[in-house]
C-alpha positions, 0 to 999 in steps of 0.5 A, a space after each residue: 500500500 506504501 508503494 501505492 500511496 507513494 506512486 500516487 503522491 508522484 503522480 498527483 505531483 506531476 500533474 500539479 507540476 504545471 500549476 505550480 511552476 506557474 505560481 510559485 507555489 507548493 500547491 496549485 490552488 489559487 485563492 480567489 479574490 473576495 471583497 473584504 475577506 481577501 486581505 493581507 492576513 487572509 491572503 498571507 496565510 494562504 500564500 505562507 501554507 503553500 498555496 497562492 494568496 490574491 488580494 481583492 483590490 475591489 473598489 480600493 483607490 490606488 493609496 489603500 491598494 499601495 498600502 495592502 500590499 505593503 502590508 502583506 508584504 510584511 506577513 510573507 515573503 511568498 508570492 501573491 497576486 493582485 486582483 483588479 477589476 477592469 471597470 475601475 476608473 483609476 485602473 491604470 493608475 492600480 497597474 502601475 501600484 502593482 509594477 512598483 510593488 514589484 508583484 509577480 500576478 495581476 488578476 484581472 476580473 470583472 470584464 476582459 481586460 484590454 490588450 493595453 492593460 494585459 501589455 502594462 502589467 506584463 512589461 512591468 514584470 507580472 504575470 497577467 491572469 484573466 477570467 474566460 467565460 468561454 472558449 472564443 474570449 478564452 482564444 482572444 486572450 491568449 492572443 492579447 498575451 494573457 500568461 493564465 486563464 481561470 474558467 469559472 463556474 455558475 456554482 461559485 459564490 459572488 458575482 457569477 456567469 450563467 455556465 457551470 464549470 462541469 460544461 465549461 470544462 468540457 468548452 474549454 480544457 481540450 482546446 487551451 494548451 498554450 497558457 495554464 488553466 485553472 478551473 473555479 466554482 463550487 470545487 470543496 474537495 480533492 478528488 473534484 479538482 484531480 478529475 478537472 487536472 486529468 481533463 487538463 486543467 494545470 491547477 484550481 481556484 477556490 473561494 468559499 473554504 477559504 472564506 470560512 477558515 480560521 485566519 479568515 477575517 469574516 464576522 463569527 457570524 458570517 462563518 457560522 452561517 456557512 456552518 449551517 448552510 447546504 449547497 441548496 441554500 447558496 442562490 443566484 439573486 433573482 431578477 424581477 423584470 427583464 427592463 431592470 437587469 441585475 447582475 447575478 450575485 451567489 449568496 446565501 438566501 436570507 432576509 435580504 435576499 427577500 427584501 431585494 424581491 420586495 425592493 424591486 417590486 416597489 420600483 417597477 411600480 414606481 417606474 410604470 406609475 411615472 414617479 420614476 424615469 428608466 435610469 432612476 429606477 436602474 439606480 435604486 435597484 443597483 443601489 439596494 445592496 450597497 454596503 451590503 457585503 460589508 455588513 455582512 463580513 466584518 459586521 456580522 449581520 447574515 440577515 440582512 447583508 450579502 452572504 456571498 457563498 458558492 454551492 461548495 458552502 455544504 461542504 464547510 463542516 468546521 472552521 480550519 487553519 487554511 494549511 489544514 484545508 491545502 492537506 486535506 485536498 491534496 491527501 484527498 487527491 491522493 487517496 483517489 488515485 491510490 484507491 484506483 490503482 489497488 483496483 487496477 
């Protein structure tokens, strides 16, 4: 069986390998980037396990994003990257921060970035990661000069595309061999991402466990309400008429979500009685969740702030150490490919 165990550990290694020389990193796992949560302390404690630590840039201007990253620099010495969202006003400007901080990923997401912003972070010395809803934006940039691709799907928490990773996989992991891929959405255990690096795939992205752990700066309260979740309980926001869109959001059903339904009501009805033109309309629904995140991460109130989850949240039993969360996927993987060859 030790034999068994070992050929299984060479060959999780290998097909790791890709992901890892890519990141700099003892395990190819990513953190993805989440508003209020992926701060230094988080982002440094998955970088000093082994895995790879991304700050969420979000809505920051560049000063605060200069000063978290200094910070974190201050609590590891292991590479980490930068998410930047591509509607930010002062993009080029957090572009320039990253080259001066001299950081090794920038992590675009939120829109495809331009060839211009790709071609800046990359003389600058980083090296760029994007998001690829599907396979012809996921051609497209490589062809910008993109170094990495995260697929990611509908089942993963916050803001989310209408694709599932299982169909985005099966679009996309045949067809790009040029840059890396990690795959993103819903993945809670090890045997999940080795079936996802079997297909191709050079490593994974994962948000919601690492939400939940111990170094995780979230409320109590927000943690135990992962606690108490099941997959069924984290939902795409809904959207009431199709005049008002509203981007879909994944979080866990609560108060909040039900007032968002209320709220919408009111305003459609506001909008057809005359008492609101189209864009004050837009606004007052877009304007709803305001805030909402925050009040739900550092201040702990589940019930009416944004409980952004992924559908992995039914897998979040107790609140771990991120490197016991790294251990336990890899030695997940591992057992499933011992497992197959004792029965080979």
């Amino acid at each position: 069986m030790l034999n068994l165990n070992n050929a299984a550990a060479a060959e999780f290694e290998a097909l790791t390998r890709r992901g890892r020389e890519f990141l700099g990193t003892e395990y190819a796992i990513m953190a993805g980037a989440m508003s209020w949560v992926s701060e230094r302390h988080l982002v440094s404690a998955i970088s000093n396990a082994g895995g790879f630590g991304v700050l969420a840039c979000g809505a920051m201007p560049p000063e605060l994003l200069e000063k978290e990253i200094e910070a974190t620099k201050t609590l590891t010495s292991k590479p980490f990257g930068v998410n930047l969202i591509t509607m930010h006003p002062q993009l080029d400007e957090l572009i320039q921060v990253c080259v001066r901080q001299k950081v090794s990923h920038v992590v675009f997401a939120g829109g495809i970035p331009s060839a211009a912003h790709i071609k800046a972070a990359k003389e600058g010395g980083a090296k760029v990661i994007a998001f690829a809803p599907a396979l012809v934006l996921a051609k497209r940039l490589v062809k910008s000069g993109v170094d990495a691709l995260v697929i990611e799907g509908s089942e993963a928490g916050g803001h989310i595309g209408p694709v599932s990773l299982t169909v985005l996989a099966q679009e996309i992991l045949p067809h790009i061999r040029d840059v890396p891929v990690f795959v993103a959405g819903g993945l809670g255990r090890g045997e999940a991402i080795l079936g996802y690096l079997e297909m191709g795939a050079a490593g994974a992205q994962l948000g919601t466990l690492f939400a939940a752990s111990k170094e995780s700066i979230a409320h109590e309260n927000f943690k135990k309400a992962f606690l108490r979740a099941n997959a069924r309980d984290a939902l795409p926001s809904v959207q009431l008429d199709d005049r008002f869109p509203v981007i879909p959001v994944r979080g866990l059903m609560n108060e909040g979500t039900r007032r968002f339904m209320r709220h919408q009501a009111e305003v459609v009805q506001k909008f057809q009685s005359g008492e609101l033109d189209k864009t004050a309309a837009q606004l007052e629904i877009e304007h709803f969740w305001a805030g909402a995140l925050r009040r739900a991460v550092i201040d702990g109130d589940v019930e009416t702030g944004s409980v952004m989850a992924g559908q992995s949240v039914g897998m979040v039993t107790e609140i771990l150490p991120v490197a016991e969360i790294l251990a336990a996927l890899k030695a997940q993987a591992i057992a499933a490919l011992a497992a197959r060859a004792a029965r080979s």
